[in-house]
C-alpha positions in Angstrom: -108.3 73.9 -96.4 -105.3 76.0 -96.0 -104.4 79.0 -97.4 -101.3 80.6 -98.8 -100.2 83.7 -96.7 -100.1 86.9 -98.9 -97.0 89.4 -98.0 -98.8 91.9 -95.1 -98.8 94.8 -97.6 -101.9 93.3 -99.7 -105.0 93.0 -98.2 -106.7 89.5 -99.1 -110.2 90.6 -100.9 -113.1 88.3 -100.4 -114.9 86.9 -103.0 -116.6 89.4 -104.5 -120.3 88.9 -104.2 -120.2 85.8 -106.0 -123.6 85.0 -105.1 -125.0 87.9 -106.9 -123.3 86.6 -110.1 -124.6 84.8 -112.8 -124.3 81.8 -114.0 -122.0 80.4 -117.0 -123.1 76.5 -117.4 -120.4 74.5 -118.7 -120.5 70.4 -119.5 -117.5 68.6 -120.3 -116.3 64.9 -120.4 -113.0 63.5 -121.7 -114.1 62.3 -125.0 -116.6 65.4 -125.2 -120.1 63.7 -126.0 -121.8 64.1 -122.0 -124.4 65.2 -120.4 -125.0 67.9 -117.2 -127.7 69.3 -114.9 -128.5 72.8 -115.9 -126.9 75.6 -114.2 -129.2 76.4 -111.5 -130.4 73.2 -110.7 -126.5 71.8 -110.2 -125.3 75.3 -108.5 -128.8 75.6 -105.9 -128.0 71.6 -105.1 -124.3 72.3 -104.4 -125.5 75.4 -102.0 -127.8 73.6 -99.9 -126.5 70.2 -99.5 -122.9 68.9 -100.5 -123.9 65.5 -100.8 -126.8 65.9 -102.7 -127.7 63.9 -106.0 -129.5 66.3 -108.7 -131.1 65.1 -112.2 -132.2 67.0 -114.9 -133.5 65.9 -118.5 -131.3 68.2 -120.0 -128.2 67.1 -121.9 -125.5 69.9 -123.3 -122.1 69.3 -125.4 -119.3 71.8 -125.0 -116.1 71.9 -126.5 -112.7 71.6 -125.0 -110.6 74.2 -126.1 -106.9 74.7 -126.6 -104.5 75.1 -123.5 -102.6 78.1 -125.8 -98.5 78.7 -125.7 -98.6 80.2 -121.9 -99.6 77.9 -119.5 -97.1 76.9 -117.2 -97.2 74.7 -114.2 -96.6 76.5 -111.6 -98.2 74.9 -108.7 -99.1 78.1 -107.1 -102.1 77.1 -104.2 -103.7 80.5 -104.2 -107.0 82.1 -104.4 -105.8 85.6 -105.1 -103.9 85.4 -108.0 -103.3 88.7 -108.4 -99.9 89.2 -106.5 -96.4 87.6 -107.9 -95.1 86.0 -104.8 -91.8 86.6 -106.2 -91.6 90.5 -106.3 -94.9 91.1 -103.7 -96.7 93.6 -106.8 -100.5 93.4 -107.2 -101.6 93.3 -110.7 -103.4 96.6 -111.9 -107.0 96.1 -112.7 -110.7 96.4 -112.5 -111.4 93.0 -110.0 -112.9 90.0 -111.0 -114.9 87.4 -108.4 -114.4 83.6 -110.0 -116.4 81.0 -108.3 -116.2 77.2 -109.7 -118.4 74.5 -108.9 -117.4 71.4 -110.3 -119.9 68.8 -110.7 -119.3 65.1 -111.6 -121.6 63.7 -114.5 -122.2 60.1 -113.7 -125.5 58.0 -115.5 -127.7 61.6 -115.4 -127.0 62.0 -112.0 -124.5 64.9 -110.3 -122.9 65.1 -107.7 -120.4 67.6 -106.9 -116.3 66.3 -107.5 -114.1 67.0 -104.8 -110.1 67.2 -104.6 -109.8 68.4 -107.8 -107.6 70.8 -108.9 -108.5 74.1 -111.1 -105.7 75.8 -112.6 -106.4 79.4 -113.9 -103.9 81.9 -115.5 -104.8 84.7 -117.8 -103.4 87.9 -119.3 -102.7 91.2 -117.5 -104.6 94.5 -118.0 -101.6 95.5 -121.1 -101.6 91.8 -122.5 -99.4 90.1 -121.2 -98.5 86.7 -119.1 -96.2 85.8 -116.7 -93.0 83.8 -117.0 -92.8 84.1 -120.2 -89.3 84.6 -121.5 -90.4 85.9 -124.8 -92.8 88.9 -123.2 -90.5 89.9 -120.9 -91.7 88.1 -118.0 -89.6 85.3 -116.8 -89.3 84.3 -112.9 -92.7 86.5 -112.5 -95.7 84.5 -111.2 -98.9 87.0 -111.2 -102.2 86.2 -112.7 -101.7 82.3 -112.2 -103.1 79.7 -109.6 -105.1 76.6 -108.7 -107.2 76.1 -106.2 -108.4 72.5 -104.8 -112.3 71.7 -104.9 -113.8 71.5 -101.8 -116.7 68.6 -100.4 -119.0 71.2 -101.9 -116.7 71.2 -105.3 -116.4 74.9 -105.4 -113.2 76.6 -105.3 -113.1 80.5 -105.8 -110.4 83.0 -107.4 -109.8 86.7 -106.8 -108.0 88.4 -109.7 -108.7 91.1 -112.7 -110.4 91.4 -115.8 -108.1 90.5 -118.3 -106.2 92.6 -120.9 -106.0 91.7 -124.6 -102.9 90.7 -127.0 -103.0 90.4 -130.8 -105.0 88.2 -132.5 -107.1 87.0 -129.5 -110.1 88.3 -127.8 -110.5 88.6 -124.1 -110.3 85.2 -122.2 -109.6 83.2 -119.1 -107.9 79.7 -119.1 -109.1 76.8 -117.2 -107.3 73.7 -116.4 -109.2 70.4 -114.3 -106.7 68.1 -113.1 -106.7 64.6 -110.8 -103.7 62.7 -109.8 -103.4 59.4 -108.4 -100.0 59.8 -106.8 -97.5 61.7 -109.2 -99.7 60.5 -112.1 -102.6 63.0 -113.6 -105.2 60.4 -114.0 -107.5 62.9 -115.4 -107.6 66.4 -117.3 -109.4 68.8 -118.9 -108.8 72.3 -120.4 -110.8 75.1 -121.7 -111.3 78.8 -121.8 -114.3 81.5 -121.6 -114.9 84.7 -122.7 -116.3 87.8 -122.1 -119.2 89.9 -123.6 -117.8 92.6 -125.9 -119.5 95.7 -124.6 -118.8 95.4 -121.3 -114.9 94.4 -122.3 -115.3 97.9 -124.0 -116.4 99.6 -121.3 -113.7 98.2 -118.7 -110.8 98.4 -121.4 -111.6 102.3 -121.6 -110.2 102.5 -118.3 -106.3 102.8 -116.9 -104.5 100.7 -116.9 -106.4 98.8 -119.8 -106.2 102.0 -122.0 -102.6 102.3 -122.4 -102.7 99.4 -124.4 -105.0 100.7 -127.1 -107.9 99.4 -128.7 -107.9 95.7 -128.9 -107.6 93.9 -132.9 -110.0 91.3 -131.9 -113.4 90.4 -130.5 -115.3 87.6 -130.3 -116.6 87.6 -133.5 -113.4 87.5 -135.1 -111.7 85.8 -133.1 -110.5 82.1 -134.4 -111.2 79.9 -131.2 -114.6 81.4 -130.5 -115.9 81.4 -133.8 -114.6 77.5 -134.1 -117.8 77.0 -131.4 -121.6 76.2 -132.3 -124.2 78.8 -131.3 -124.9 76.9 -127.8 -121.4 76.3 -127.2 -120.7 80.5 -127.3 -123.1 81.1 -124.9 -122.3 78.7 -122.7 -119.0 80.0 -122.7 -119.2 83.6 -122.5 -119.3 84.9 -118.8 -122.1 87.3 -118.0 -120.1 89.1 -115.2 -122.0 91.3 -112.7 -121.4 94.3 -111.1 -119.8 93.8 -107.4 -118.3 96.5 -105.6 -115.7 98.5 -107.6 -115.4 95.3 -109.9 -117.4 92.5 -111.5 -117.9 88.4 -110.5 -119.3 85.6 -112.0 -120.3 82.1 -111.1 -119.1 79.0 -113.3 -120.8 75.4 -113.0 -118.4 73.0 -114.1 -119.7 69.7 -115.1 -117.4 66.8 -115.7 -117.6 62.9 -116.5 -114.6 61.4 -115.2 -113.4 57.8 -116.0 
């Protein structure tokens, strides 16, 4: 799969030790009711054989959550979302490692879905997203990306721990798309978050600190609360420690049709 060439003044980072990174297990389907193998079963399957069928007895719901007021469909094929192709500047920031594997849900069995696409965008280390007219951003394009599943359904992202704006606490946005032709045929969006104390630790550094202390953590905050027990967990990333930043591993379970 090809690659977007960065300007010659960043250096493309690999993934950041993804494989040392833990796992966040997430299940999905389109009406929401469905059913996944559990994280290590699906994410040791997808390492060792692409084509493998894994089954587990286990069975967890998750919850779709909303898109928010900032996406914007960029089509930007990248995996290093931290540079605005438009002005060549690298987004300030502790790094993050993202690596998806998306898994397809079908009568208990998974296998893992390929040619899908995975849209991510998030906030910037002061809050704030790009191309957005009423934050000051318009025309810019950093912190936003898809990437394409490969026949292993992984895809992987290289950005920065997010910053945090008023009234939300620290997330990521995650968009699944299929097409058949110019038509999205299927779609699903969520978000996850992050564990408090280690958002306080990385927000006590610069750039994060010029922003201040954030108003809202998970606890308060209206979206994360609005999930079961089970739900927040499996949507809070326990991001490890890799190099001078953090990664994390997300398995992506989807029924589709």
């Amino acid at each position: 799969m090809s690659q977007i060439i960065l300007p010659a003044r960043i250096s493309r980072r690999r993934m950041l030790g993804v494989a040392a990174g833990s796992a966040l297990s997430v299940v999905v389907s389109q009406s929401l009711p469905g059913c996944a193998a559990d994280a290590a079963t699906a994410a040791a399957g997808t390492a060792s054989d692409s084509t493998a069928t894994t089954t587990s007895p286990a069975c967890v719901l998750t919850a779709a959550l909303t898109e928010g007021p900032y996406f914007v469909d960029e089509r930007l094929y990248r995996s290093d979302i931290r540079t605005d192709p438009v002005t060549g500047d690298v987004s300030a920031g502790v790094p993050l490692g993202l690596q998806f594997n998306v898994i397809r849900v079908e009568g208990g069995a998974c296998t893992p879905l390929t040619g899908v696409y995975l849209d991510v965008w998030h906030a910037n280390a002061l809050g704030a997203y790009s191309d957005e007219q009423a934050l000051g951003t318009s025309g810019e394009k950093f912190l936003r990306g898809y990437q394409i599943t490969d026949a292993a359904g992984v895809v992987q992202f290289t950005t920065i721990y997010p910053g945090w704006y008023r009234g939300r606490a620290v997330h990521i946005h995650f968009k699944l798309r299929l097409f058949a032709g110019a038509t999205t045929s299927y779609e699903f969006t969520s978000q996850f978050f992050f564990d408090d104390s280690l958002t306080d630790v990385v927000h006590a550094l610069n750039p994060y600190n010029g922003r201040g202390t954030r108003d809202t953590r998970n606890g308060s905050d209206s979206i994360y609360t609005s999930l079961s027990s089970s739900q927040r967990a499996a949507l809070t990333l326990q991001a490890t420690s890799s190099g001078s930043g953090y990664s994390g591993v997300i398995n992506l379970g989807v029924q589709v049709g």
